[in-house]
VOROVEX-579145 format. One record per residue (C-alpha): x, y, z. Coordinates in steps of 0.02 Angstrom, whole numbers, plus 50000, padded with zeros to 5 digits. Layout:
N
XYZ ...
//
This chain:
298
490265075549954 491465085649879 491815102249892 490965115949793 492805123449705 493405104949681 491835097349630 491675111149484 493325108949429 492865089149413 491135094149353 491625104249212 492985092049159 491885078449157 490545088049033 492145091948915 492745073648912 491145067048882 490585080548741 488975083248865 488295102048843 487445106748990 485755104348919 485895089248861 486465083049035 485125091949104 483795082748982 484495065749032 484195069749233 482815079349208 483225093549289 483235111849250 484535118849126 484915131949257 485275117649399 486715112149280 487415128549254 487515133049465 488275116049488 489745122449329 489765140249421 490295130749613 488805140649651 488045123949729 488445105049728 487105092549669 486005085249819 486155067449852 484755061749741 485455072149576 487225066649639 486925048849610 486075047549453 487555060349384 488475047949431 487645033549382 487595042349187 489455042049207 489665026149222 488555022849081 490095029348988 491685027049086 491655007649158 491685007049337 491505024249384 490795026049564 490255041149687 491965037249775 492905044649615 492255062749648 493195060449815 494865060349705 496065072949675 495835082949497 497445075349421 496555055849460 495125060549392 495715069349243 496535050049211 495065040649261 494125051549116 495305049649001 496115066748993 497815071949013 498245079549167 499705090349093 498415098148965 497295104749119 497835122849142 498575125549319 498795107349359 500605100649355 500585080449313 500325068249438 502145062249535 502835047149460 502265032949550 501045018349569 499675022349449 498455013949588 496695020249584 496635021249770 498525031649784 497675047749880 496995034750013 498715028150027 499495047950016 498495051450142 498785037950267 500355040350241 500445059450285 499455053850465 500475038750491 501785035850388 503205040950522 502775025850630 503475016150534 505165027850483 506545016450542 507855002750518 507114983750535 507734966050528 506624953550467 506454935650496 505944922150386 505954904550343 507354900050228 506184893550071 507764884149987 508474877350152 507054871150260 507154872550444 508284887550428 507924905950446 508484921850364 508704937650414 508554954950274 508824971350336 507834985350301 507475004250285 506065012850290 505875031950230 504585044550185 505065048549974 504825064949912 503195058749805 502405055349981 502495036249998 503485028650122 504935020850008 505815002350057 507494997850033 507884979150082 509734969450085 510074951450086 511734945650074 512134956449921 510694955949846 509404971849840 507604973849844 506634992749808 504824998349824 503575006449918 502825002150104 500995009050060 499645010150238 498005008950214 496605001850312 497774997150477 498804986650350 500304991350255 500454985650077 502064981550015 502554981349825 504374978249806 505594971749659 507284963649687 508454972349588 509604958849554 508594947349488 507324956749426 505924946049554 504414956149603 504004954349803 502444958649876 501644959950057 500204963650171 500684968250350 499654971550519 499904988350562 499844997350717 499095010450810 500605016450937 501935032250883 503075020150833 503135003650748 504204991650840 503564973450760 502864972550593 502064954150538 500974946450401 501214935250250 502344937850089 502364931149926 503964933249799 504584918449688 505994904949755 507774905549676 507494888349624 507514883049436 505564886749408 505584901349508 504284894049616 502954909349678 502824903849868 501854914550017 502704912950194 502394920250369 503754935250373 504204947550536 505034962750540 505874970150708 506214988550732 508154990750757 508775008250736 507715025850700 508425035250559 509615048050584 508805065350476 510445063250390 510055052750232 511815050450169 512205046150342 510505035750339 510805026450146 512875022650241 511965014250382 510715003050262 512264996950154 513204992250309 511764982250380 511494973450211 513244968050184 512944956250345 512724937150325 510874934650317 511104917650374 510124916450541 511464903150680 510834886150698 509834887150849 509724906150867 507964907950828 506964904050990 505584891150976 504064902951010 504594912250850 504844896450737 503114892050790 502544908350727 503394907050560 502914888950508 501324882850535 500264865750482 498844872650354 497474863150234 496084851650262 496904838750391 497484855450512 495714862450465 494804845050567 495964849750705 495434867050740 497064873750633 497084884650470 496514880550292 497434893850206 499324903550267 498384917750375 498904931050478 497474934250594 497574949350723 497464934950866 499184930150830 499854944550747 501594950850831 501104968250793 499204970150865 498984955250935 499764949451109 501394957751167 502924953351097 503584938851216 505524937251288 505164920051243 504844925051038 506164939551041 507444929051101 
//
């Protein structure tokens, strides 16, 4: 339930947006004109009863709308009602960002956990254009000033941008290569320690081939430096990790590891006890799973 200050503000915005006077919205619940005006006043929040079927006469008139929205912050709500936020006295606009329904979740994650995972990585994955060879990007992690936990990514030149976004003991990521333009997405296991050493889970971004092929791979990311506080200093040492050759040595990646990146799926591994579908379940997730092994880290 939300509070009595924030659920007025919400309250009263609603009744605006949806040209409701408060006795017509009390006709339709069929409740007392003066209940109305103490929930408009803050003076008291609807009980659970009234609260649902205010909120199921919302959604009569704004698809989807659940008791979960009141839960969002006034500037959310003013765009899941249709308003503008900038026209709501006292409210500056919503940050430029992802214009995800769920960003406050994601915000607040963030604000508990996002420093775990503060850091330069190297990542690990199957060459998709060379098979039986490995790449390694590099990577930086960093808390933005809208509050998400930004990505920068280098692979032999090339440049990827976006946002590492926690939620649920995952993290999220929504990337774009800025070379060519390719959009890169994620989902990771996350962790539950002070600092994030091994990231793993399953990507998805298209191949540099001719169709630009969208293909999903197993993909790892190892913790190799903490950032600085200096973010010149910080952005100097991301550029001089991405200018390396991304090229993993023939034989450098140890054989525990290469099992964890390629697996066997569909129906014939499915009739031997293997995976259907590319997964990444906690059992053999790198990050929550089993410790990291000498014999994987090489």
């Amino acid at each position: 339930m939300p509070d009595m200050s924030a659920f007025r503000e919400k309250f009263t915005l609603a009744l605006k947006v949806l040209s409701l006077s408060r006795g017509r919205l009390a006709a339709d619940l069929g409740v007392d004109k003066s209940v109305v005006g103490r929930w408009a006043t803050g003076a008291v929040t609807p009980s659970a009863h009234n609260m649902s079927r205010l909120t199921a006469l919302i959604a009569g008139r704004v698809p989807h709308f659940t008791q979960l929205d009141w839960d969002r912050s006034l500037a959310d709500f003013a765009v899941l009602m249709g308003a503008d936020p900038a026209a709501i006295p006292g409210l500056e606009p919503p940050p430029p960002g992802l214009p995800l329904a769920i960003l406050d979740q994601v915000r607040g994650t963030t604000t508990l956990r996002g420093a775990a995972y503060e850091g330069f990585f190297r990542s690990t994955r199957p060459y998709v254009l060379n098979p039986g060879r490995f790449l390694h990007d590099h990577g930086m992690i960093r808390m933005g000033a809208n509050g998400l936990l930004e990505l920068r990514m280098g692979t032999g030149g090339t440049f990827c941008e976006g946002w590492m976004l926690p939620l649920h003991n995952q993290i999220i990521c929504v990337a774009a290569d800025v070379t060519s333009g390719a959009m890169v997405f994620g989902i990771f296991n996350g962790v539950a320690t002070p600092k994030a050493e091994i990231l793993d889970g399953l990507a998805m971004g298209s191949a540099l081939d001719v169709g630009r092929t969208p293909t999903a791979f197993v993909m790892m990311f190892e913790r190799i430096g903490d950032l600085s506080g200096d973010r010149e200093a910080d952005d100097a040492r991301f550029l001089e990790l991405a200018a390396r050759d991304p090229m993993a040595p023939e034989g450098s990646i140890p054989q525990a590891l290469r099992d964890h990146l390629l697996r066997d799926i569909g129906p014939a591994q499915l009739a031997l006890g293997g995976d259907l579908l590319l997964q990444m379940p906690l059992l053999r997730s790198l990050a929550r799973g089993p410790a990291y092994r000498e014999d994987a880290r090489g």
